[in-house]
CHARMM-style PDB file with segment names, atoms N, HN, CA, C and O in Angstrom:
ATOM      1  N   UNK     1     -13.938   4.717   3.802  1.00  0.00      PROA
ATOM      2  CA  UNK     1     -12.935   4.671   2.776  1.00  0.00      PROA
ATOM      3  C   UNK     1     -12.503   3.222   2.515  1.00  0.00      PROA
ATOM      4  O   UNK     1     -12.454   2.987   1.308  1.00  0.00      PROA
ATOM      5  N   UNK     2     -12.247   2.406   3.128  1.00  0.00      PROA
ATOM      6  HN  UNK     2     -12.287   2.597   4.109  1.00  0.00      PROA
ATOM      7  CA  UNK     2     -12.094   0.891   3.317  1.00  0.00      PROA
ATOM      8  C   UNK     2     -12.850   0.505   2.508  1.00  0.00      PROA
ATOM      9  O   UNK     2     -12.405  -0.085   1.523  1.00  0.00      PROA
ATOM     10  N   UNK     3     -14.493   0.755   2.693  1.00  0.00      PROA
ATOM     11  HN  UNK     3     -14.854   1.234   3.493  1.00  0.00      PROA
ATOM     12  CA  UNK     3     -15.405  -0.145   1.588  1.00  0.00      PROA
ATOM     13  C   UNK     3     -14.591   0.202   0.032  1.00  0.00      PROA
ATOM     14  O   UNK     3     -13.980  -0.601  -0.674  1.00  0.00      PROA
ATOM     15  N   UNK     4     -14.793   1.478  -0.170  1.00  0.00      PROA
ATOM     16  HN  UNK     4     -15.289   2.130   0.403  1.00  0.00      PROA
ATOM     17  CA  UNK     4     -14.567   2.063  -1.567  1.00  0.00      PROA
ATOM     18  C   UNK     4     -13.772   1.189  -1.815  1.00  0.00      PROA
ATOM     19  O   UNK     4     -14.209   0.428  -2.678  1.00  0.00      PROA
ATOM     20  N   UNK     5     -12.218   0.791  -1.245  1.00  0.00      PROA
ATOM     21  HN  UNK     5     -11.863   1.410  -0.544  1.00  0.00      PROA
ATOM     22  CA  UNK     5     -11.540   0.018  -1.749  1.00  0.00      PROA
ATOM     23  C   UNK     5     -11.687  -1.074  -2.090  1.00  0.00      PROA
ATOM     24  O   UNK     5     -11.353  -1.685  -3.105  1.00  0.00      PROA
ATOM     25  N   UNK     6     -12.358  -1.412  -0.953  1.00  0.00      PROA
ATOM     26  HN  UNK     6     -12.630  -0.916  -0.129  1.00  0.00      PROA
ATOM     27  CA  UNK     6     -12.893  -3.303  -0.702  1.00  0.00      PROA
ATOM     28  C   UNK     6     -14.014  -3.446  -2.073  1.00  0.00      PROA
ATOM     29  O   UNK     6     -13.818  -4.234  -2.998  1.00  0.00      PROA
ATOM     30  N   UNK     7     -15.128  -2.579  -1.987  1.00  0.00      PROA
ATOM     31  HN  UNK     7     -15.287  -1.940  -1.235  1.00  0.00      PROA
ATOM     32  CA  UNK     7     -15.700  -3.211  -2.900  1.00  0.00      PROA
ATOM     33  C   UNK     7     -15.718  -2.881  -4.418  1.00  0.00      PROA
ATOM     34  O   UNK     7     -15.893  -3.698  -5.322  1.00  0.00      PROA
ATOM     35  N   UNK     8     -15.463  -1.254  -4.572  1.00  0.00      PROA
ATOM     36  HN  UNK     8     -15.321  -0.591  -3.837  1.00  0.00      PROA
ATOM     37  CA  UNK     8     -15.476  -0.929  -6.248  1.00  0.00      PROA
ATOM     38  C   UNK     8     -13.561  -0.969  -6.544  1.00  0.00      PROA
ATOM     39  O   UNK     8     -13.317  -1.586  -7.581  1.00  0.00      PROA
ATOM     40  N   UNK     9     -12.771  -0.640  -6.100  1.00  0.00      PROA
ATOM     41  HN  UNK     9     -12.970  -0.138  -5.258  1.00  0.00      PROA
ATOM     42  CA  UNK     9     -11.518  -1.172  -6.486  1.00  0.00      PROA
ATOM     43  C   UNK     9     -10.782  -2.190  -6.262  1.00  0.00      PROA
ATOM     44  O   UNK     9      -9.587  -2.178  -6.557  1.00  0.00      PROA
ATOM     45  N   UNK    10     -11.460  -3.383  -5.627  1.00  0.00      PROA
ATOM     46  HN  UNK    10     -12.431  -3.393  -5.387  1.00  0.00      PROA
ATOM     47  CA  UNK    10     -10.815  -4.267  -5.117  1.00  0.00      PROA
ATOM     48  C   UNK    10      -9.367  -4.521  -5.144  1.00  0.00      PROA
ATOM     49  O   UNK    10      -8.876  -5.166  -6.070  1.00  0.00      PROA
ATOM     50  N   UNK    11      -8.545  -3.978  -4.033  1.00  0.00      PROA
ATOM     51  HN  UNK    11      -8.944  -3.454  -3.280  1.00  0.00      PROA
ATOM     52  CA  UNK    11      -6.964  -3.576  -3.818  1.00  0.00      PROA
ATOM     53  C   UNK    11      -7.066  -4.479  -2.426  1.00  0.00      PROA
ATOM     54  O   UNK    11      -6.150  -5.296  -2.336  1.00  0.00      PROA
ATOM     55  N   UNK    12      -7.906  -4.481  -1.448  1.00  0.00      PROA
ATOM     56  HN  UNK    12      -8.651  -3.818  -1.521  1.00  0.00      PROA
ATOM     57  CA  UNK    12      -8.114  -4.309  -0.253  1.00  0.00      PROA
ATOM     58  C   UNK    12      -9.214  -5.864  -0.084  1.00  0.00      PROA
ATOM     59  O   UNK    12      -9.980  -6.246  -0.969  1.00  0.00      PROA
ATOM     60  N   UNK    13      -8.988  -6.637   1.441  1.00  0.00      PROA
ATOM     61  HN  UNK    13      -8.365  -6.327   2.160  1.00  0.00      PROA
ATOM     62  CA  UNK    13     -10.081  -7.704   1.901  1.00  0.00      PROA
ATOM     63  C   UNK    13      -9.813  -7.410   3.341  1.00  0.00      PROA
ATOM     64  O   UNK    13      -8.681  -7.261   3.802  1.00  0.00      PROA
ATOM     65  N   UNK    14     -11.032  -7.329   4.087  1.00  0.00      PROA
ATOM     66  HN  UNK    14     -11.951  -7.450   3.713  1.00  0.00      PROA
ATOM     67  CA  UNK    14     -10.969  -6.904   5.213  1.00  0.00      PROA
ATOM     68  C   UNK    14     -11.674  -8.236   6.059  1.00  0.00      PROA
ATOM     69  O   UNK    14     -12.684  -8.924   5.909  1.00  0.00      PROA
ATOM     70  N   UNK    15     -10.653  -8.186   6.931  1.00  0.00      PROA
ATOM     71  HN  UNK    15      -9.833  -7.627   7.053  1.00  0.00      PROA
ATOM     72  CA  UNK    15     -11.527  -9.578   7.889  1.00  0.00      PROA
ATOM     73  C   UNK    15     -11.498  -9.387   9.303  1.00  0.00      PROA
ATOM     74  O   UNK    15     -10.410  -9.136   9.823  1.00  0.00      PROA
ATOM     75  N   UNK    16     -12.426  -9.459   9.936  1.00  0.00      PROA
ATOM     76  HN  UNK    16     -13.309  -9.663   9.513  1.00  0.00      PROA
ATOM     77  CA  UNK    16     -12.894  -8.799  11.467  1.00  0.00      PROA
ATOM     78  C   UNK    16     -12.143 -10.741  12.424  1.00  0.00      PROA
ATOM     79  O   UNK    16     -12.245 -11.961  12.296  1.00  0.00      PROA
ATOM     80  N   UNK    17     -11.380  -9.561  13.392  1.00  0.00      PROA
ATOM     81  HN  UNK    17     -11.297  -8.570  13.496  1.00  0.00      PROA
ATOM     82  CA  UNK    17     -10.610 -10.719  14.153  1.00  0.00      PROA
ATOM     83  C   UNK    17     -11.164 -11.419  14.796  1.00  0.00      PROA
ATOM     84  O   UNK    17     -12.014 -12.017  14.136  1.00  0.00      PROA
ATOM     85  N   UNK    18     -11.130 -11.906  16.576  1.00  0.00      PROA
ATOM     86  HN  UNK    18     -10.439 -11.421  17.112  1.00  0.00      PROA
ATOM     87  CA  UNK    18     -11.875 -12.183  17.446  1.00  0.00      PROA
ATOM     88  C   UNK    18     -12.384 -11.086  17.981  1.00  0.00      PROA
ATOM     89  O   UNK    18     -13.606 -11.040  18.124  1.00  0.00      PROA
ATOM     90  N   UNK    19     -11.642 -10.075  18.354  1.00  0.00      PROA
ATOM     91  HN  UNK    19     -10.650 -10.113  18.239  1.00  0.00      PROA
ATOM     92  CA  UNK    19     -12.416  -8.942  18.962  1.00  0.00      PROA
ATOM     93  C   UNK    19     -12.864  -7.816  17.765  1.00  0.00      PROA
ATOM     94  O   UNK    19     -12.165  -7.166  16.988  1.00  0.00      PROA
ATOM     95  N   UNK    20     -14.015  -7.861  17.916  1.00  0.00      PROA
ATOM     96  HN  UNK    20     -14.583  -8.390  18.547  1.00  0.00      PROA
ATOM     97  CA  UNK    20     -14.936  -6.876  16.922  1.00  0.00      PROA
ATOM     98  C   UNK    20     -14.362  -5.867  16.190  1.00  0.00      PROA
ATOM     99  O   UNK    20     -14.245  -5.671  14.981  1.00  0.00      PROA
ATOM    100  N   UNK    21     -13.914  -5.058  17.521  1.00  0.00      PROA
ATOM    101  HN  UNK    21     -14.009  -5.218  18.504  1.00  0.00      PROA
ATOM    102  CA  UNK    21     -13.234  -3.777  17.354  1.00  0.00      PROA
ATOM    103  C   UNK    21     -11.958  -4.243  16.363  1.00  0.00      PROA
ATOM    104  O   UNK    21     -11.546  -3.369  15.600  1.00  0.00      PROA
ATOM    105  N   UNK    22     -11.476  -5.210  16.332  1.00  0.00      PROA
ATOM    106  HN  UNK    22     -11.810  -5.919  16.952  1.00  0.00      PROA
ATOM    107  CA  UNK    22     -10.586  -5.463  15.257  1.00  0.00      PROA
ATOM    108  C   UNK    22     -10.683  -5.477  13.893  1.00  0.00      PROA
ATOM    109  O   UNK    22     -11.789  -5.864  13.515  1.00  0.00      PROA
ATOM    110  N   UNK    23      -9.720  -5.118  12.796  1.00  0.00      PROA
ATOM    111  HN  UNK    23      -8.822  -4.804  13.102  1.00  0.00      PROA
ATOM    112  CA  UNK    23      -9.929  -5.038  11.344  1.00  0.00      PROA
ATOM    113  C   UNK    23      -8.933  -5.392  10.837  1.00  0.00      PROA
ATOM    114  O   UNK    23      -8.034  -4.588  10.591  1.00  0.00      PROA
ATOM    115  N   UNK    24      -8.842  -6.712  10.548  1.00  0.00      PROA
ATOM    116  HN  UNK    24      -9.572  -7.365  10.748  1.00  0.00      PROA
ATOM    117  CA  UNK    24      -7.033  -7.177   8.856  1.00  0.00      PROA
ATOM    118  C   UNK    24      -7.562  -6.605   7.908  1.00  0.00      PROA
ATOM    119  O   UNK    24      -8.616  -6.924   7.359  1.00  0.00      PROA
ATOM    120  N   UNK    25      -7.013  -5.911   7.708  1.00  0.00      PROA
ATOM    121  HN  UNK    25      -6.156  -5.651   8.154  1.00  0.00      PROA
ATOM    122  CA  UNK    25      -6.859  -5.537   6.300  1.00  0.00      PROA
ATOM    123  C   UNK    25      -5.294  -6.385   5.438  1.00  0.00      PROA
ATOM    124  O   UNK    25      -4.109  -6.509   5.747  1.00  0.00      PROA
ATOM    125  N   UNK    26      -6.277  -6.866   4.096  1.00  0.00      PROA
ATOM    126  HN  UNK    26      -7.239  -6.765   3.845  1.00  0.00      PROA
ATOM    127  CA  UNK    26      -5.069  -7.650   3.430  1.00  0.00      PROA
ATOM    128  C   UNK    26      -5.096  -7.258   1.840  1.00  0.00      PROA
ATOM    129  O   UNK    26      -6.126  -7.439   1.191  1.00  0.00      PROA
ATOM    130  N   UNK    27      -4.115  -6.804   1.342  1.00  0.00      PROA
ATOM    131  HN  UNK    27      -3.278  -6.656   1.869  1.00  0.00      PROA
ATOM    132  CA  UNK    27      -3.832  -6.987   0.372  1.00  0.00      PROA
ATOM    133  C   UNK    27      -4.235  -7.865  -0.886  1.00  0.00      PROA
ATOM    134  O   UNK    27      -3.566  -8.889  -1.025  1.00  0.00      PROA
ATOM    135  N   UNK    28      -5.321  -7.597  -1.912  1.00  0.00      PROA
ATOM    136  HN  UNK    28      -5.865  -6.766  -1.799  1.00  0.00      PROA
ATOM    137  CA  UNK    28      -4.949  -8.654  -3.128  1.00  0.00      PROA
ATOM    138  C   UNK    28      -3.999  -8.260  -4.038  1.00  0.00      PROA
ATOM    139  O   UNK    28      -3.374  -7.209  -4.174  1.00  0.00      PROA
ATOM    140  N   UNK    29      -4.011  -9.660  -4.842  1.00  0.00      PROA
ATOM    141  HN  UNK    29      -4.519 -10.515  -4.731  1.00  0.00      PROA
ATOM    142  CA  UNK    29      -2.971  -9.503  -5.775  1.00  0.00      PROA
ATOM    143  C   UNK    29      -3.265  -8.319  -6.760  1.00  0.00      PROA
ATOM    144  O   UNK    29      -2.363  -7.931  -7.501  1.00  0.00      PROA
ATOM    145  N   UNK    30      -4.355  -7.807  -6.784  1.00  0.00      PROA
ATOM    146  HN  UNK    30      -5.088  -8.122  -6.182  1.00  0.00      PROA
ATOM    147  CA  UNK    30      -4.420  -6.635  -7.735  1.00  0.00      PROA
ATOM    148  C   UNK    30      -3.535  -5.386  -6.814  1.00  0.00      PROA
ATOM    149  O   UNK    30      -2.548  -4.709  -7.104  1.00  0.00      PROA
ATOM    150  N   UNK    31      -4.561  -5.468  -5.371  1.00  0.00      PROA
ATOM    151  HN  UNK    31      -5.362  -6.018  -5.136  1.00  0.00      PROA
ATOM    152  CA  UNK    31      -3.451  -4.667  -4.358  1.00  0.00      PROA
ATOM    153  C   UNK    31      -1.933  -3.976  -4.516  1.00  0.00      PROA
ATOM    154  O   UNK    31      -1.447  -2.845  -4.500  1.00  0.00      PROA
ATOM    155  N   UNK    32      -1.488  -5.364  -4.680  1.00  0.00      PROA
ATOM    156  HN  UNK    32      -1.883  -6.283  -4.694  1.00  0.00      PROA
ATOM    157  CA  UNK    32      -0.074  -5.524  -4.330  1.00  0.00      PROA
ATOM    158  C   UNK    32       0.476  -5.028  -5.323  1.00  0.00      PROA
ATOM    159  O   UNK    32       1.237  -4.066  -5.213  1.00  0.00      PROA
ATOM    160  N   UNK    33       0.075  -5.825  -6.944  1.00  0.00      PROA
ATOM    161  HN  UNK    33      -0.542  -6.606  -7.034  1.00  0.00      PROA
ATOM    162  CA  UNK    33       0.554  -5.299  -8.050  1.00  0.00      PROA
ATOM    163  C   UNK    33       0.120  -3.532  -7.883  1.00  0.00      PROA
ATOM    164  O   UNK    33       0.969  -3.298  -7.023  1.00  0.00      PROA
ATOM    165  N   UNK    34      -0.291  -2.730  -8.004  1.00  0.00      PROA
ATOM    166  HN  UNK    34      -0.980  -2.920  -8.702  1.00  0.00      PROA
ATOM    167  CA  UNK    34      -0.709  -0.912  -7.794  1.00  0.00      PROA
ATOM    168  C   UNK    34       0.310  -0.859  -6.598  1.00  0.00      PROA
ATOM    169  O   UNK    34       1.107   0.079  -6.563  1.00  0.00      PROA
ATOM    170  N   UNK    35       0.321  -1.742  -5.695  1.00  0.00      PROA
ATOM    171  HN  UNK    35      -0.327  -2.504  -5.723  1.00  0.00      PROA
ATOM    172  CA  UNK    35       1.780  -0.884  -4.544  1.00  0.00      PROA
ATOM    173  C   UNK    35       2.572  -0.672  -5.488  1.00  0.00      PROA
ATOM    174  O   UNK    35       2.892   0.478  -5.792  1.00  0.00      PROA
ATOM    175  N   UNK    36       3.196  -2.118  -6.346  1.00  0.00      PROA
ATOM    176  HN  UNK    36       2.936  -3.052  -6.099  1.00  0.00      PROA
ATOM    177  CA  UNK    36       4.388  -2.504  -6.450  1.00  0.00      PROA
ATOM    178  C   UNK    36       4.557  -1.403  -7.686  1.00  0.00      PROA
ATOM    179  O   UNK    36       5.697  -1.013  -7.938  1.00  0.00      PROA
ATOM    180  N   UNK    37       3.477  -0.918  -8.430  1.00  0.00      PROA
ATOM    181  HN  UNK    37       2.551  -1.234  -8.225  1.00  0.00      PROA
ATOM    182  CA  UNK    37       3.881   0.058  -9.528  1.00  0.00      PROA
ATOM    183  C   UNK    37       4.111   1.540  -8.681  1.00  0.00      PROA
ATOM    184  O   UNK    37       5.076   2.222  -9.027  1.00  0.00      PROA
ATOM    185  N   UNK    38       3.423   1.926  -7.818  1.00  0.00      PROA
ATOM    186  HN  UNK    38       2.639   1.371  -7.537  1.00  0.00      PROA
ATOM    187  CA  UNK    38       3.598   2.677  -6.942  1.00  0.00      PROA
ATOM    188  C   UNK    38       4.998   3.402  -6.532  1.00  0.00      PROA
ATOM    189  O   UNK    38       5.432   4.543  -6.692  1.00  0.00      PROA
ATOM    190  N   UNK    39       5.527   2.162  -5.900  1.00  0.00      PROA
ATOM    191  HN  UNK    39       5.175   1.235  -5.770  1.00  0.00      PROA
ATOM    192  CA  UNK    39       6.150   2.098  -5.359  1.00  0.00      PROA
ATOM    193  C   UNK    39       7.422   2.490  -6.227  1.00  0.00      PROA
ATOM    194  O   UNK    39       8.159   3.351  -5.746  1.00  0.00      PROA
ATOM    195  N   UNK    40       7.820   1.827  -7.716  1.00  0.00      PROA
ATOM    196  HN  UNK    40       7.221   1.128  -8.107  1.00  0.00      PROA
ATOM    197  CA  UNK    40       8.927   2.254  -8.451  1.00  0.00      PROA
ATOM    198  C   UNK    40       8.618   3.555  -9.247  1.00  0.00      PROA
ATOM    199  O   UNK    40       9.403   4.244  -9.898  1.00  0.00      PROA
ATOM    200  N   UNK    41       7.549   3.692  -9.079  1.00  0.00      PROA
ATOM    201  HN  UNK    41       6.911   3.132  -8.550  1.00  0.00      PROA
ATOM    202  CA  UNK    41       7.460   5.458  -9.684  1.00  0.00      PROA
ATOM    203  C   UNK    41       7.944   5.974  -8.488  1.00  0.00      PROA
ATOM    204  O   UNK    41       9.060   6.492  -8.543  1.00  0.00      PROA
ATOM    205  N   UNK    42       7.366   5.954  -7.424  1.00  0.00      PROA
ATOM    206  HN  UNK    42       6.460   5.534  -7.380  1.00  0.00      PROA
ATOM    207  CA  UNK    42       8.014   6.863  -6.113  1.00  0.00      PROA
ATOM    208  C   UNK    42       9.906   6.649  -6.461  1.00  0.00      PROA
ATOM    209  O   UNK    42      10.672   7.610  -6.539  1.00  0.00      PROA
ATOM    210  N   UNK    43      10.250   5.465  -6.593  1.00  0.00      PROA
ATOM    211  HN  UNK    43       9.628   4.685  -6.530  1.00  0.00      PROA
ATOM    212  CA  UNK    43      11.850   5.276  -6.674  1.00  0.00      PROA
ATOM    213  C   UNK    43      12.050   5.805  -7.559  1.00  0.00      PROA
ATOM    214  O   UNK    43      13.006   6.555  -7.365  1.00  0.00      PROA
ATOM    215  N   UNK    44      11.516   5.901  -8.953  1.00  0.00      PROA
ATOM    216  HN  UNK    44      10.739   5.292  -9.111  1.00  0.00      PROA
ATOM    217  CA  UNK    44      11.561   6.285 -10.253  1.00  0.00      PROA
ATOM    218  C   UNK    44      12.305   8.310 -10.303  1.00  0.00      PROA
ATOM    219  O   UNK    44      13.216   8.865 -10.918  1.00  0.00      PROA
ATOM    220  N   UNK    45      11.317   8.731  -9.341  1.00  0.00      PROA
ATOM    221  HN  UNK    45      10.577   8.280  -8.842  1.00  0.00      PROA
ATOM    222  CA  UNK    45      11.591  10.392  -8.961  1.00  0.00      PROA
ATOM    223  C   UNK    45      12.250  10.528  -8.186  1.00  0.00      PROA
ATOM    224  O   UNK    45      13.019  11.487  -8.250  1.00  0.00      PROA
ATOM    225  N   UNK    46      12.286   9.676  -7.100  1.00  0.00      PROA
ATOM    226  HN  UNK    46      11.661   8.898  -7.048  1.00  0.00      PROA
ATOM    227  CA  UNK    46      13.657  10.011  -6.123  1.00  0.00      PROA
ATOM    228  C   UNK    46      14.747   9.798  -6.636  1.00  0.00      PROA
ATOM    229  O   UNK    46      15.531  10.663  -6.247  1.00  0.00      PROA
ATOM    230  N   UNK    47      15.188   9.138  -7.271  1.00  0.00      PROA
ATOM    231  HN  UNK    47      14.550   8.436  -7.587  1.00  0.00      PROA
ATOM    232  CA  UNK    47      16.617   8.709  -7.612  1.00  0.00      PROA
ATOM    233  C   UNK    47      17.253  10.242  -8.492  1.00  0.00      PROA
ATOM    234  O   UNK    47      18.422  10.622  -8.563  1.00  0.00      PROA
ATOM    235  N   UNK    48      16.104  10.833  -9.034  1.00  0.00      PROA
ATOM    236  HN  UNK    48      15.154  10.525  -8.976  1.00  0.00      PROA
ATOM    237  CA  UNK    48      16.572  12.358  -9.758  1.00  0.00      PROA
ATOM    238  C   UNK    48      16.762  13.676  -8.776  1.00  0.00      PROA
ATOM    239  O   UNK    48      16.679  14.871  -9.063  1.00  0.00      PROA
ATOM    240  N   UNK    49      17.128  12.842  -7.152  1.00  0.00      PROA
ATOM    241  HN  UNK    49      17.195  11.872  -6.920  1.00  0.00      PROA
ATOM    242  CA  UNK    49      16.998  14.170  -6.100  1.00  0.00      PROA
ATOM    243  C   UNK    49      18.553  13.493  -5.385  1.00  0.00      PROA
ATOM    244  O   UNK    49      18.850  12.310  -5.218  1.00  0.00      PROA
ATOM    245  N   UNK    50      19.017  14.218  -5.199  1.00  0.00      PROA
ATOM    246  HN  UNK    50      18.775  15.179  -5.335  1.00  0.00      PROA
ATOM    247  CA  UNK    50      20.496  14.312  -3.844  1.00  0.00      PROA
ATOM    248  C   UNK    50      19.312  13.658  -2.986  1.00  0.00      PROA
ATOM    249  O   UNK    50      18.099  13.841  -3.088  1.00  0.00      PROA
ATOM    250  N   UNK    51      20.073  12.795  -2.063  1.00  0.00      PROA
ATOM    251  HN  UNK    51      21.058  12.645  -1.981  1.00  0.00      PROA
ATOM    252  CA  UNK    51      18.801  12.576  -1.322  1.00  0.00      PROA
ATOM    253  C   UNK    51      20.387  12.560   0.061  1.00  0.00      PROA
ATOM    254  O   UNK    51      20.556  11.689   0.914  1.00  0.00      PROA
ATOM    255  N   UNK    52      20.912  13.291  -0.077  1.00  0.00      PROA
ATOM    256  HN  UNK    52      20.774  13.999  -0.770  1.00  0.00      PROA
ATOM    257  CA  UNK    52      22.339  13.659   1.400  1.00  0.00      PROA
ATOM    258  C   UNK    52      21.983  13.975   2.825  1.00  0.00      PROA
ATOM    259  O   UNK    52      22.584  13.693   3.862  1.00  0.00      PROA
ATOM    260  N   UNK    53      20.421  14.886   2.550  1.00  0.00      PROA
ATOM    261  HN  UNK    53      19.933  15.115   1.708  1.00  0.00      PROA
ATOM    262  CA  UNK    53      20.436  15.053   3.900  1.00  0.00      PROA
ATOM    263  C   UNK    53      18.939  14.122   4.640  1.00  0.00      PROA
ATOM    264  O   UNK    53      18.897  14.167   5.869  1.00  0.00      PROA
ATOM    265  N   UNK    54      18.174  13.598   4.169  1.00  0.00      PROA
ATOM    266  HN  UNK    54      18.209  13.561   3.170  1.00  0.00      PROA
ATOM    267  CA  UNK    54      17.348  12.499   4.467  1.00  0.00      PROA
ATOM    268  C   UNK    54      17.647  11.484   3.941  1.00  0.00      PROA
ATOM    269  O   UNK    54      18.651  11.196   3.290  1.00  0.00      PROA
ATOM    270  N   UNK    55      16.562  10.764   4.275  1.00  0.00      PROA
ATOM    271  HN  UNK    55      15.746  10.998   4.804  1.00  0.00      PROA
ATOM    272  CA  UNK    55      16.934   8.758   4.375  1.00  0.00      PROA
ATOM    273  C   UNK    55      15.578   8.967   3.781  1.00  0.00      PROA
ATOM    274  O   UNK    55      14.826   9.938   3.872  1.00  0.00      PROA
ATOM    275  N   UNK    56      15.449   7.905   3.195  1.00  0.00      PROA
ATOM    276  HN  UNK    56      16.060   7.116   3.121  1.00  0.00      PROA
ATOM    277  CA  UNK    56      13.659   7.237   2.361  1.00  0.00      PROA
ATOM    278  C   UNK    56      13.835   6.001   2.584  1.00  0.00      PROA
ATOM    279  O   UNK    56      14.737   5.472   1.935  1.00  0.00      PROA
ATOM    280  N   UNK    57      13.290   5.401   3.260  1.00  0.00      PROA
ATOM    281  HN  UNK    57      12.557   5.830   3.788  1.00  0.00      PROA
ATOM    282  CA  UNK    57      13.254   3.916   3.265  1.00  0.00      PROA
ATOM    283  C   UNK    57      12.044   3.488   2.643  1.00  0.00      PROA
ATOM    284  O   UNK    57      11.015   3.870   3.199  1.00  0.00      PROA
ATOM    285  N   UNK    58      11.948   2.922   1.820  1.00  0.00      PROA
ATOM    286  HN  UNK    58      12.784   2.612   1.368  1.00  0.00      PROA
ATOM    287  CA  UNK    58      10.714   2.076   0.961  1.00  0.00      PROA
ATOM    288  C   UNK    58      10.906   0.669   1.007  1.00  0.00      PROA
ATOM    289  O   UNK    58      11.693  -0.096   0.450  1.00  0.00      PROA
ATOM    290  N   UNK    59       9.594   0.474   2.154  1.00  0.00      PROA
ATOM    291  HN  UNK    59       8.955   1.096   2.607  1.00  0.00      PROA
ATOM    292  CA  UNK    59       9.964  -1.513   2.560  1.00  0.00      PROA
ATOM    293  C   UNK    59       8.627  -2.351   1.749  1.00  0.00      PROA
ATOM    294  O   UNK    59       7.417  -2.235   1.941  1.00  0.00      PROA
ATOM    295  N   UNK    60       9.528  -3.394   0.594  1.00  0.00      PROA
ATOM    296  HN  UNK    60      10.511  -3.488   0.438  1.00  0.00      PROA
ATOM    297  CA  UNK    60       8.902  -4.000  -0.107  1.00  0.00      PROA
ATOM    298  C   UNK    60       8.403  -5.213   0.210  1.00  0.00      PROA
ATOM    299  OT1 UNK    60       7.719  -5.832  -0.606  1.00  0.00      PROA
TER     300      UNK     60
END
């Protein structure tokens, strides 16, 4: 699933650490911009709910 992102939607750059078994995954700016729209549609529908008896934390 990683490639898909990495290579036909480029959202995603993946860079192998010192130890192999390791994977960064980083964000591009195309990335970030699709969170960041994401992210205010998710706020966009919550704000039309009581939200009294849970918490939503959305960290930008």
């Amino acid at each position: 699933m990683l490639v898909k992102f990495e290579e036909s939607c480029r959202v995603i750059e993946r860079k192998a650490g010192e130890d192999k078994r390791e994977v960064q995954v980083i964000l591009t700016d195309k990335g970030k911009d699709l969170l960041s729209e994401g992210v205010s549609l998710i706020e966009d529908v919550l704000s039309h709910y009581q939200l009294d008896k849970m918490e939503i934390i959305i960290v930008k």
